[in-house]
FIDOKOL-127937 format. One record per residue: residue number from 1; residue in three letters; x negated, y negated, z of N, C-alpha, C in turn. Coordinates in Angstrom, 1 decimal, padded with zeros to 4 digits. Layout:
+--------+------+--------+--------+--------+--------+--------+--------+--------+--------+--------+
| torlum | timi |    n_u |    n_v |    n_w |   ca_u |   ca_v |   ca_w |    c_u |    c_v |    c_w |
+--------+------+--------+--------+--------+--------+--------+--------+--------+--------+--------+
|    NUM |  ALA |      X |      Y |      Z |      X |      Y |      Z |      X |      Y |      Z |
...
+--------+------+--------+--------+--------+--------+--------+--------+--------+--------+--------+
% end
This chain:
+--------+------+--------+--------+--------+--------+--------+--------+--------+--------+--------+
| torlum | timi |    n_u |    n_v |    n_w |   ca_u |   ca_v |   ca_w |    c_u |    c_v |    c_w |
+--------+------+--------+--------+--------+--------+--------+--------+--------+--------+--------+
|      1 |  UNK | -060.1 | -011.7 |  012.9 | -059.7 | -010.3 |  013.3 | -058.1 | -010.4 |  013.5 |
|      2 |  UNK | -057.7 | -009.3 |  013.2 | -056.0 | -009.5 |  012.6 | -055.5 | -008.1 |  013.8 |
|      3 |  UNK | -054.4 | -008.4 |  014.3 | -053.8 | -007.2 |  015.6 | -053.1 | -006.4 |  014.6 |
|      4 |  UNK | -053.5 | -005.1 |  015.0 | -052.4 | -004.1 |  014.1 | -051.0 | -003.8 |  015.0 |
|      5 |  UNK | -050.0 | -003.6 |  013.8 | -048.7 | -003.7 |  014.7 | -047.9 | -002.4 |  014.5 |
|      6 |  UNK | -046.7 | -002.2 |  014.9 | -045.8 | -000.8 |  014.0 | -046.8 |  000.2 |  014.0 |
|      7 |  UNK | -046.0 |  001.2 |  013.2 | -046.5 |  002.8 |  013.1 | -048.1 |  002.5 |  013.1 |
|      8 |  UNK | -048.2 |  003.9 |  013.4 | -049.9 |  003.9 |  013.1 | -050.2 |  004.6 |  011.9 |
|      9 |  UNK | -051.7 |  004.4 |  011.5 | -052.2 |  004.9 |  010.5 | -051.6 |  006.1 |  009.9 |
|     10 |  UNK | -051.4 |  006.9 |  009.1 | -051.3 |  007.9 |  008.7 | -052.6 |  008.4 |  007.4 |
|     11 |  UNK | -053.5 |  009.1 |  007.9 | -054.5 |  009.4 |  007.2 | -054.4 |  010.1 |  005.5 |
|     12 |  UNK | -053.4 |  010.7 |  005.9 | -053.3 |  011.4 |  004.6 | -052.3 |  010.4 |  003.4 |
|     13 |  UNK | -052.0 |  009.3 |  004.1 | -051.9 |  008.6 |  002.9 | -052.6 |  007.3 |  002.4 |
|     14 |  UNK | -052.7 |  006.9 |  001.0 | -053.8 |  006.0 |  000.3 | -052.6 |  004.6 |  000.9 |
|     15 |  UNK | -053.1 |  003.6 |  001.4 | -052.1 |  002.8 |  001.0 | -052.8 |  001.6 |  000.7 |
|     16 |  UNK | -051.5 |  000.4 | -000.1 | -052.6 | -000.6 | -000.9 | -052.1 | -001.7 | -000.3 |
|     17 |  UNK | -053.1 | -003.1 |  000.1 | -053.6 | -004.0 |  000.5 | -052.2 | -004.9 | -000.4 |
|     18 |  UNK | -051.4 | -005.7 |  000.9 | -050.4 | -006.5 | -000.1 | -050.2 | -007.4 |  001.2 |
|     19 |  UNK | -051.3 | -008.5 |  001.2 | -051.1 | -009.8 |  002.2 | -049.9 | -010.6 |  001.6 |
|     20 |  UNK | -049.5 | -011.4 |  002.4 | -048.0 | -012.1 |  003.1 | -048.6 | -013.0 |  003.7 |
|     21 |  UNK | -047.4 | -014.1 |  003.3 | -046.9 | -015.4 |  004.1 | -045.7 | -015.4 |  004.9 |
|     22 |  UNK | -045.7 | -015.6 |  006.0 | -044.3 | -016.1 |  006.6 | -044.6 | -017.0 |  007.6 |
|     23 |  UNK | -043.4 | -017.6 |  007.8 | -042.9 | -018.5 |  008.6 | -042.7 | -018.9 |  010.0 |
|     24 |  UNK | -042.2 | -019.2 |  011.0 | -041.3 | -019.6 |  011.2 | -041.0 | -021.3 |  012.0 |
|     25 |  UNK | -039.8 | -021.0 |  011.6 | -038.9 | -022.3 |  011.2 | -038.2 | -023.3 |  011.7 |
|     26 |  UNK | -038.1 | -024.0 |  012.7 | -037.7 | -024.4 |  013.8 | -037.3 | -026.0 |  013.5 |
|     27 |  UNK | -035.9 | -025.9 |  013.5 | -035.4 | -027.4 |  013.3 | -033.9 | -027.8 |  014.3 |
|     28 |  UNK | -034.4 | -028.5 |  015.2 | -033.0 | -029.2 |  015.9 | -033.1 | -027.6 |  017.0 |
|     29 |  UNK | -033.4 | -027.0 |  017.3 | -033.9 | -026.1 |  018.7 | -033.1 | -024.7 |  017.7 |
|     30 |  UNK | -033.1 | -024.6 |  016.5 | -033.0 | -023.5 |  016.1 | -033.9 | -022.9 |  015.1 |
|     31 |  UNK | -034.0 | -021.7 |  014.9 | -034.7 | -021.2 |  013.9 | -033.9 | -020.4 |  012.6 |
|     32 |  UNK | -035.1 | -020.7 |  011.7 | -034.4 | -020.0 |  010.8 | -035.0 | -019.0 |  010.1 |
|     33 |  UNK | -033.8 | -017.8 |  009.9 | -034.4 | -016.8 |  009.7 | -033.9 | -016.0 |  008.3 |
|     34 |  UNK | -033.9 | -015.2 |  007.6 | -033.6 | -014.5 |  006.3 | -033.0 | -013.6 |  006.8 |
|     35 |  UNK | -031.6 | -012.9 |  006.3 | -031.4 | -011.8 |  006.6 | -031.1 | -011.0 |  004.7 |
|     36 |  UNK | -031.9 | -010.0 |  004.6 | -032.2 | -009.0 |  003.1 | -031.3 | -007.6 |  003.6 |
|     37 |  UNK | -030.0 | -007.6 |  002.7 | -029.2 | -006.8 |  002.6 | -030.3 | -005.3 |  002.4 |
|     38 |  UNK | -030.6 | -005.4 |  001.5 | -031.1 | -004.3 |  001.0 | -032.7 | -004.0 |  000.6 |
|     39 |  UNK | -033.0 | -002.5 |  001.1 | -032.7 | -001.2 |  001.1 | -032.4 | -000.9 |  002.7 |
|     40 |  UNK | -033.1 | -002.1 |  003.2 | -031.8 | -001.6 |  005.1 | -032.1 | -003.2 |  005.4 |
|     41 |  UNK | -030.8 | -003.8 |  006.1 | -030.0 | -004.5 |  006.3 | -031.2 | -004.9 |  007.6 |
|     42 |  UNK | -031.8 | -006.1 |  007.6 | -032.4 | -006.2 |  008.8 | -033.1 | -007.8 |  008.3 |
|     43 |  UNK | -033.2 | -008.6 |  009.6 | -033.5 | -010.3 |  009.8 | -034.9 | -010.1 |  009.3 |
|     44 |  UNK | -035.2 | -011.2 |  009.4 | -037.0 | -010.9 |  009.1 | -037.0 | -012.9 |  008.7 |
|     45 |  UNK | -038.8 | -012.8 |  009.3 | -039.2 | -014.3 |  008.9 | -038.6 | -014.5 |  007.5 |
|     46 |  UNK | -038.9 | -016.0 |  006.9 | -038.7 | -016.0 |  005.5 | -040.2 | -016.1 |  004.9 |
|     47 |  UNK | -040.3 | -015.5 |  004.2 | -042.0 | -015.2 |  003.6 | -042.2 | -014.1 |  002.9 |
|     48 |  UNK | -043.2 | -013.5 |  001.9 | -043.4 | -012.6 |  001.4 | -044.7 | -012.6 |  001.1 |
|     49 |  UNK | -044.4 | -011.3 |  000.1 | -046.1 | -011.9 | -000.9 | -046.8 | -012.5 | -001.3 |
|     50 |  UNK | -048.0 | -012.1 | -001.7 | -049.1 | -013.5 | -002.0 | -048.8 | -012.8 | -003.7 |
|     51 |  UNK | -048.1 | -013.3 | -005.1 | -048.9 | -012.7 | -006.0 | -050.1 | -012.5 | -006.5 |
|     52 |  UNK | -050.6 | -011.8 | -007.4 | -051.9 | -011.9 | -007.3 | -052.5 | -013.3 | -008.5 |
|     53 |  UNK | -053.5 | -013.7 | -007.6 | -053.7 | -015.3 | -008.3 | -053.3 | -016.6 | -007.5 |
|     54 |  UNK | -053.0 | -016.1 | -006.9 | -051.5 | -017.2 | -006.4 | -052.2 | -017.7 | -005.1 |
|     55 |  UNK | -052.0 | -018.7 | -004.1 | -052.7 | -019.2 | -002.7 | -051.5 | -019.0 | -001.9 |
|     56 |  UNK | -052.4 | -018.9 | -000.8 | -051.0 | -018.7 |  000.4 | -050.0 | -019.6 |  000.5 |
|     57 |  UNK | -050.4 | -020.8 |  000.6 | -049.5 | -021.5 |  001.3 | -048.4 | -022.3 | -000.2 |
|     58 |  UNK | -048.4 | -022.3 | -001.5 | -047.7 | -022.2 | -002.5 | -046.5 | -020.8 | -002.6 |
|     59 |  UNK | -047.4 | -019.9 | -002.1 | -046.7 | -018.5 | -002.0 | -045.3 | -018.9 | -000.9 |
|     60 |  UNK | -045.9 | -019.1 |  000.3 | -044.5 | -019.3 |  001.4 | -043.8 | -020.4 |  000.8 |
|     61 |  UNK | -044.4 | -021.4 |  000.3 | -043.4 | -022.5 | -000.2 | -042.2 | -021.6 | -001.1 |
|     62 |  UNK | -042.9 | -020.8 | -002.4 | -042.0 | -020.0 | -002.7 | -041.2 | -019.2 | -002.5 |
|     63 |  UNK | -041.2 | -018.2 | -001.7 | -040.8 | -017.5 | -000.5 | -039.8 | -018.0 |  000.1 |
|     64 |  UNK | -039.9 | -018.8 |  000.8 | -039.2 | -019.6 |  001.9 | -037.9 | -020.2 |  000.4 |
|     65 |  UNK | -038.3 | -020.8 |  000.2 | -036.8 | -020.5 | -001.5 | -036.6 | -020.5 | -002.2 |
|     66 |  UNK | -036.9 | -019.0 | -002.5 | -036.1 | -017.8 | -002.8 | -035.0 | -017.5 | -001.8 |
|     67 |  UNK | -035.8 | -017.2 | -000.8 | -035.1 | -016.9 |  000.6 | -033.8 | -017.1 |  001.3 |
|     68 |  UNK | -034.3 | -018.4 |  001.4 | -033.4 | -019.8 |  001.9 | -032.7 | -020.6 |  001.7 |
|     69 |  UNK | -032.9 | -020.9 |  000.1 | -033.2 | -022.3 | -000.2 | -033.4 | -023.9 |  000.6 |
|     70 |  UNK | -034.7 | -023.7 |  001.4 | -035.0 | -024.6 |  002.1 | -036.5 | -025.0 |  001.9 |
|     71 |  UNK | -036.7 | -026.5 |  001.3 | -037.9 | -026.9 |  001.3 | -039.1 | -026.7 |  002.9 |
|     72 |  UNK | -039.4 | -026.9 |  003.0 | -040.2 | -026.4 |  004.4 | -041.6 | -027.8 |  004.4 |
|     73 |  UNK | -042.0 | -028.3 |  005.5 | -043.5 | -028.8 |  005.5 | -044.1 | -028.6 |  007.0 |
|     74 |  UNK | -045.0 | -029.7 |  007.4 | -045.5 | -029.2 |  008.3 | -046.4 | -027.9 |  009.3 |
|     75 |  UNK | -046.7 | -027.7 |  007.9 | -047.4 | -026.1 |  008.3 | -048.6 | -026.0 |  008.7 |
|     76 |  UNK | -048.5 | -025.2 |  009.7 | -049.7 | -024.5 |  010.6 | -049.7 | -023.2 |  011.0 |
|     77 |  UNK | -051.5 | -023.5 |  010.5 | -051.4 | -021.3 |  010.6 | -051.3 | -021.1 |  012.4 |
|     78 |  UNK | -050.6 | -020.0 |  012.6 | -051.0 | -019.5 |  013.9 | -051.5 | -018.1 |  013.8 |
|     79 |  UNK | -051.5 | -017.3 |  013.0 | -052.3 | -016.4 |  013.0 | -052.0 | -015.3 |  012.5 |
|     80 |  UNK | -052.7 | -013.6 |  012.0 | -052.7 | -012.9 |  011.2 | -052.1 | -011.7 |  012.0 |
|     81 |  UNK | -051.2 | -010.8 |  011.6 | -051.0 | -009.2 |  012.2 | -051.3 | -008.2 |  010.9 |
|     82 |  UNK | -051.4 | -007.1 |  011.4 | -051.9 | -005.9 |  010.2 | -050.5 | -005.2 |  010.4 |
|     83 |  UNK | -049.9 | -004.3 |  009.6 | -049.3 | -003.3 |  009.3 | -049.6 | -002.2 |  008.5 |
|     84 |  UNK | -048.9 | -000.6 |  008.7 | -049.0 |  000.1 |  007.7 | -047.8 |  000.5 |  008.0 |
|     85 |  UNK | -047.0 |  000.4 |  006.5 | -045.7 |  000.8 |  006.1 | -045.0 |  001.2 |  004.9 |
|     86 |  UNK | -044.1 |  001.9 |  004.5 | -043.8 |  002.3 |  003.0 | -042.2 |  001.3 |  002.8 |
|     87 |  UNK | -043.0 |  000.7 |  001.9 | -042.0 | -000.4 |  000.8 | -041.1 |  000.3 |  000.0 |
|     88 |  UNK | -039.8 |  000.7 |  000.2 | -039.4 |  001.1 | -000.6 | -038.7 |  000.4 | -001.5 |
|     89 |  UNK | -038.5 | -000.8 | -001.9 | -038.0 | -001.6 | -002.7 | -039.1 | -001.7 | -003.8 |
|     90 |  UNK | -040.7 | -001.4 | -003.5 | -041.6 | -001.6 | -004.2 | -042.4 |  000.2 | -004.6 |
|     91 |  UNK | -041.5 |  001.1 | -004.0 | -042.1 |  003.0 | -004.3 | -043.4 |  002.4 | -003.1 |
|     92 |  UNK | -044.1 |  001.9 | -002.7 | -045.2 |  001.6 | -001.9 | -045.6 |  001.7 | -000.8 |
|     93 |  UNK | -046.6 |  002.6 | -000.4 | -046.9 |  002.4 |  001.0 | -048.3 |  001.3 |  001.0 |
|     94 |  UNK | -048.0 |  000.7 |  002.0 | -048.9 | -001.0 |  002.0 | -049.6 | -000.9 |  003.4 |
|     95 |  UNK | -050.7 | -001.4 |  003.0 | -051.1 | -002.3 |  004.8 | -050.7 | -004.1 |  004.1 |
|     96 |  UNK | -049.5 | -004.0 |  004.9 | -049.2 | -005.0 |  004.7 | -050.5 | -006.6 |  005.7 |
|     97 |  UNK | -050.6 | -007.3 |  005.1 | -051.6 | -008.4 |  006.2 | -050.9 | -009.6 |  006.3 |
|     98 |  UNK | -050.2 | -009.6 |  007.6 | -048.9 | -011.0 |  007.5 | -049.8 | -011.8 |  008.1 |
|     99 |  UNK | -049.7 | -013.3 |  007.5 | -050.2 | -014.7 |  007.6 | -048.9 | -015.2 |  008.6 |
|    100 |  UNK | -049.2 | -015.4 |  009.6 | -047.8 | -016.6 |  010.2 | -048.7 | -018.0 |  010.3 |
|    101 |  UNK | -047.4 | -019.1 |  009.8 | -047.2 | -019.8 |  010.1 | -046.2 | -020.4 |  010.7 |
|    102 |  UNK | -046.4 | -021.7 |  011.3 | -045.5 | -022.4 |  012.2 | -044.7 | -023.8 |  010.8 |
|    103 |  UNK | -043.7 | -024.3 |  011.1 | -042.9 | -025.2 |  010.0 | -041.8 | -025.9 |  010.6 |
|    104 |  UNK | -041.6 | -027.0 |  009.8 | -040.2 | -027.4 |  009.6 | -039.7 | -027.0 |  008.6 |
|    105 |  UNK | -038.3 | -026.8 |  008.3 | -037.3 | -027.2 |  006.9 | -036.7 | -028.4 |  007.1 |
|    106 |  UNK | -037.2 | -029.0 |  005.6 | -036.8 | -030.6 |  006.2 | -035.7 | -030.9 |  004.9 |
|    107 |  UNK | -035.8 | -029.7 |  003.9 | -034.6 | -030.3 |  002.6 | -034.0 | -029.3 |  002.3 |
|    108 |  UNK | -032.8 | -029.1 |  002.3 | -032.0 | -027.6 |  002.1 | -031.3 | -028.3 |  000.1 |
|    109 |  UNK | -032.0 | -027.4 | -000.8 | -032.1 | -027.1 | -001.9 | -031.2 | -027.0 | -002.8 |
|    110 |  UNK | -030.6 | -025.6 | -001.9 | -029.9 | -024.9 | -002.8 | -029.6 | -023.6 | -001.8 |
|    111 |  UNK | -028.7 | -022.7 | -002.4 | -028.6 | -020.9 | -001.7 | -029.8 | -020.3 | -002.1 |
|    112 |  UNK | -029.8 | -019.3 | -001.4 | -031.2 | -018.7 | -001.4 | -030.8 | -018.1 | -003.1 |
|    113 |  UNK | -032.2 | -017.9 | -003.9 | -031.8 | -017.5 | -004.9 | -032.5 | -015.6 | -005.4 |
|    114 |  UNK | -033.2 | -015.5 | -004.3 | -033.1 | -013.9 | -004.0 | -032.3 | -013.1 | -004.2 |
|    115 |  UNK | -032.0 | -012.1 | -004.6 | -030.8 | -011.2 | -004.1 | -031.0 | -010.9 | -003.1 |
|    116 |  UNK | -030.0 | -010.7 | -002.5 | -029.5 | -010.0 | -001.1 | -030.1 | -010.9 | -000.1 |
|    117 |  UNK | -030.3 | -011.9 | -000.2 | -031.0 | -012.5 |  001.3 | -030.4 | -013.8 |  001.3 |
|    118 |  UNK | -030.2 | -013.9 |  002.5 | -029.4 | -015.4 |  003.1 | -029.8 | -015.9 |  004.2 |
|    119 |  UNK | -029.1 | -016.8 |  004.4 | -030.2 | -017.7 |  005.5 | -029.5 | -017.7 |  006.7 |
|    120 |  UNK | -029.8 | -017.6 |  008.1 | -029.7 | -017.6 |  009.0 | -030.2 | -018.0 |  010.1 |
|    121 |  UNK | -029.3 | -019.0 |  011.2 | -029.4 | -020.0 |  011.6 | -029.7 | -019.7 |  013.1 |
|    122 |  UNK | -030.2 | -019.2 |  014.3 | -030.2 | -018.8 |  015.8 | -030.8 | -019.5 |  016.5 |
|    123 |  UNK | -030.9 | -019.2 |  017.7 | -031.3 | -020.0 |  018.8 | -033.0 | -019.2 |  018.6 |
|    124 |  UNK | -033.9 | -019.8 |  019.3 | -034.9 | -018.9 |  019.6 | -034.8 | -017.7 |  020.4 |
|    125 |  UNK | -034.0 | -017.5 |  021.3 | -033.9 | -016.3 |  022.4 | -033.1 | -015.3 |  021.1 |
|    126 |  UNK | -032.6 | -015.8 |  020.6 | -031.7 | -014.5 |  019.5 | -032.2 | -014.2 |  018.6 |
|    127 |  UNK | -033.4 | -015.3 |  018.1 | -034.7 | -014.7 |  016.8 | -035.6 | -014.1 |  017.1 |
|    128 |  UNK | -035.9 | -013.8 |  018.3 | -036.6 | -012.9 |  019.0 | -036.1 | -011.2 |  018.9 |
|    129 |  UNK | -034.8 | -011.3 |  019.5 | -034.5 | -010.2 |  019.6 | -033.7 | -009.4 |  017.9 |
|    130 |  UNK | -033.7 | -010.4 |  017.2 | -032.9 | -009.9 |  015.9 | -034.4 | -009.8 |  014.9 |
|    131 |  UNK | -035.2 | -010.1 |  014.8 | -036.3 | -009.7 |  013.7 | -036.9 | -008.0 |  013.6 |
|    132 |  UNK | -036.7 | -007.5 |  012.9 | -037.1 | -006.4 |  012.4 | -038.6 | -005.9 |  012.7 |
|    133 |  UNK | -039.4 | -006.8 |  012.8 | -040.9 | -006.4 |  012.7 | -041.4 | -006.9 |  013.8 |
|    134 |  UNK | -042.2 | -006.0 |  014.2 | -042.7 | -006.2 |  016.1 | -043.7 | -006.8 |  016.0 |
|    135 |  UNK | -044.3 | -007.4 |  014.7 | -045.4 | -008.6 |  014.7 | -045.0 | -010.2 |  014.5 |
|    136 |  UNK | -043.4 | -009.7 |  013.7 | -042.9 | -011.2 |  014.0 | -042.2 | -011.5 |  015.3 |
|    137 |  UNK | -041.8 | -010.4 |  016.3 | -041.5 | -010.8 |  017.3 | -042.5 | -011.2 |  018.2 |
|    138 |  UNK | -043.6 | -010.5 |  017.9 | -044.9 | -010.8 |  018.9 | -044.9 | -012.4 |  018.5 |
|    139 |  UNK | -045.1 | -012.4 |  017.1 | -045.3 | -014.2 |  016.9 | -044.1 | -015.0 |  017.6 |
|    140 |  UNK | -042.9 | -015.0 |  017.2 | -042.1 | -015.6 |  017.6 | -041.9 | -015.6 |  019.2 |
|    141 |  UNK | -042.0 | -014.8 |  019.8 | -042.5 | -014.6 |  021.7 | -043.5 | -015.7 |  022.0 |
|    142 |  UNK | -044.5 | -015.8 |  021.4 | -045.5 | -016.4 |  021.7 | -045.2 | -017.7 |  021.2 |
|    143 |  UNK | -044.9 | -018.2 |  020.3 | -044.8 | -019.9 |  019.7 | -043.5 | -020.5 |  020.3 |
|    144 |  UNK | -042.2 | -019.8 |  020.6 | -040.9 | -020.5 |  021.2 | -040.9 | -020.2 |  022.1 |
+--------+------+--------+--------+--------+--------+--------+--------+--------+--------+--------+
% end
């Protein structure tokens, strides 16, 4: 069973099923986080979609860099939140279904090779308060 987070339902609209992987990141007492310029400028785990076909934990490996460019290992699920929200980068309104996991980054790659997203480096008390989505805050409250 997965906690629902953010806005509530809105009945009058259809929205479609687009589960996620994310992260978080914790190396040397900091974490790390993505910040995605655009369509609004806001931190967020590093993680995304699952494509379709694709397994979760391949998926965050990808994710994570694109992102970041940072290899990651050590992963453990801590557990699922539900969302409903409209993607505008994608025209989509989603129930989004985010997977967190817990990680290291243990090889820095390369720049993130995403557009618009970069990596960013905080304390835990300031990745708390800078993440965009009140299910990654819930996660990250709870694991640091």
């Amino acid at each position: 069973m997965s906690r629902r987070v953010g806005e509530p339902v809105k009945p009058q609209i259809s929205y479609k099923r687009r589960p996620g992987v994310y992260a978080i990141l914790v190396r040397k007492h900091q974490v790390l986080l993505t910040h995605q310029a655009e369509p609004e400028p806001e931190f967020q785990l590093p993680g995304g979609g699952i494509d379709p076909g694709e397994n979760p934990l391949p998926a965050l490996h990808r994710e994570v860099m694109e992102e970041t460019g940072w290899r990651i290992s050590n992963l453990r699920k801590l557990g699922v939140y539900r969302r409903y929200t409209y993607m505008p980068d994608y025209d989509l309104w989603a129930e989004k279904v985010c997977h967190i996991f817990l990680g290291r980054p243990v090889l820095k790659l390369g720049q993130p090779t995403e557009e618009g997203h970069s990596e960013i480096w905080t304390s835990p008390d300031a990745a708390v308060n800078l993440v965009a989505s009140e299910g990654d805050r819930l996660f990250l409250s709870k694991t640091l």
